[in-house]
Every structure is written in structure tokens, then in C-alpha cells.
C-alpha positions as CSV (number, residue, x, y, z in Angstrom):
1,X,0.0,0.0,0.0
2,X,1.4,3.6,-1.1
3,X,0.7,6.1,1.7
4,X,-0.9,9.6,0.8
5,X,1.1,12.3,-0.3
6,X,0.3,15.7,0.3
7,X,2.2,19.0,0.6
8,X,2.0,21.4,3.3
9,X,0.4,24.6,1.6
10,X,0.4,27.0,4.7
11,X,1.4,26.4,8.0
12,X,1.7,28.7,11.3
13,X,1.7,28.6,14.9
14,X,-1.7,27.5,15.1
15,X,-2.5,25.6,11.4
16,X,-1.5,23.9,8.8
17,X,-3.4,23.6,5.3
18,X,-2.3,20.2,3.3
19,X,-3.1,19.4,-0.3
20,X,-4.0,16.2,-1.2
21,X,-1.9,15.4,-4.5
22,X,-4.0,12.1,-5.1
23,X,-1.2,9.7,-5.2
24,X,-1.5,6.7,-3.7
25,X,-4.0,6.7,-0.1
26,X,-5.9,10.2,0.3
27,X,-5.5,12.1,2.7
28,X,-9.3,11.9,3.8
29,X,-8.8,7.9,3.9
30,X,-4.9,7.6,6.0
31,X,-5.7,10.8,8.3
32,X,-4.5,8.4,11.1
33,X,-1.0,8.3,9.7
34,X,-0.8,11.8,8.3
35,X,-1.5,13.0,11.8
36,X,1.6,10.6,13.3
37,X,3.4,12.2,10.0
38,X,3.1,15.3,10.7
39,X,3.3,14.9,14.9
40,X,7.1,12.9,13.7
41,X,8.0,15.8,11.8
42,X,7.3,18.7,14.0
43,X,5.0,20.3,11.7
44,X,1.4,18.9,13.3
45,X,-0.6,22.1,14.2
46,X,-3.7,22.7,16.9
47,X,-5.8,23.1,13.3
48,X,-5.0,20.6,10.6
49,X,-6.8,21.4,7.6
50,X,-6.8,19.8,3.7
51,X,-7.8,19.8,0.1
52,X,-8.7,16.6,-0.6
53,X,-7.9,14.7,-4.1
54,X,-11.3,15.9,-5.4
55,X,-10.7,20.0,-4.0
56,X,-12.9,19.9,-1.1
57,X,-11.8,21.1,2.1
58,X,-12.2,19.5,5.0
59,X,-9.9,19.3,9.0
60,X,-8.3,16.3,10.5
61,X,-9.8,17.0,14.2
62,X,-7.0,15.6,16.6
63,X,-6.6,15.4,20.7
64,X,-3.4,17.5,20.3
65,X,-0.9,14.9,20.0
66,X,-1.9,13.6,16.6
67,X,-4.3,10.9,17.5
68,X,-7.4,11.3,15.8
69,X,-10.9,11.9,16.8
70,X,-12.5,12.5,13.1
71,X,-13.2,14.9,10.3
72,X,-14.5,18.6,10.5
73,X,-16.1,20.3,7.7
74,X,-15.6,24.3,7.8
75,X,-16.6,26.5,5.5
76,X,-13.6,27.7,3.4
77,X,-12.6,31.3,3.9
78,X,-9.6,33.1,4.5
79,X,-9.7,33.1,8.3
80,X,-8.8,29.3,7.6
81,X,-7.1,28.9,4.2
């Protein structure tokens, strides 16, 4: 199994915005191991949101250490994105 790729779009002290490049596992369907990804590399945020492979945006909601407790569906703006 290929794991997702994505690439960090935006990222600050309290979010980062991931794209979904729709290679191998989405984002949407592996958020369990972007989370740990992102928690590994430093770069896991209090907000973690993401374009998935189709464009639609969505967040990874997390406990704050990168385990995940499911999917949050904001409405795109630019207090987010």
C-alpha cells in the first residue's frame, strides 16, 4: 500500500493547510497516519486542515498529540485557508 502524499500549503503557529496530490492513499482515507506524520516531523498544528484529491476542504480534528478523533467540515474562507 502507497501512503498519501500531500504537501504542506500554509502552515503557522496555530495551522497547517495540506493538499492532497492524489497519489497513492488520500489524505481523507490515512488521516490516522498523516497526523503521526506530521506529529514525527514537528509540523502537526492545533488546526490541521486539507484539500482533498477531489478540491474539497475539510480538517483532521486531533486530541493534540496527533491521534485522531474524526473529520471537521468548515466553511472555506480566508480566516482558515
Amino acid at each position: 500500500m502507497q501512503y498519501n502524499q500531500y504537501t504542506i500549503e500554509r502552515i503557522n503557529e496555530a495551522r497547517v493547510v495540506l493538499r492532497d496530490s492524489g497519489d497513492g492513499v488520500s489524505v481523507t482515507n490515512s488521516a490516522e497516519a498523516v497526523l503521526e506524520s506530521l506529529a514525527q516531523r514537528g509540523t502537526l498544528r492545533p488546526r490541521v486542515f486539507y484539500y482533498d484529491s477531489d478540491g474539497d476542504f475539510g480538517e483532521l480534528l486531533h486530541d493534540g498529540s496527533g491521534n485522531f478523533r474524526g473529520f471537521g467540515f468548515p466553511k472555506r474562507s480566508s480566516n482558515y485557508a
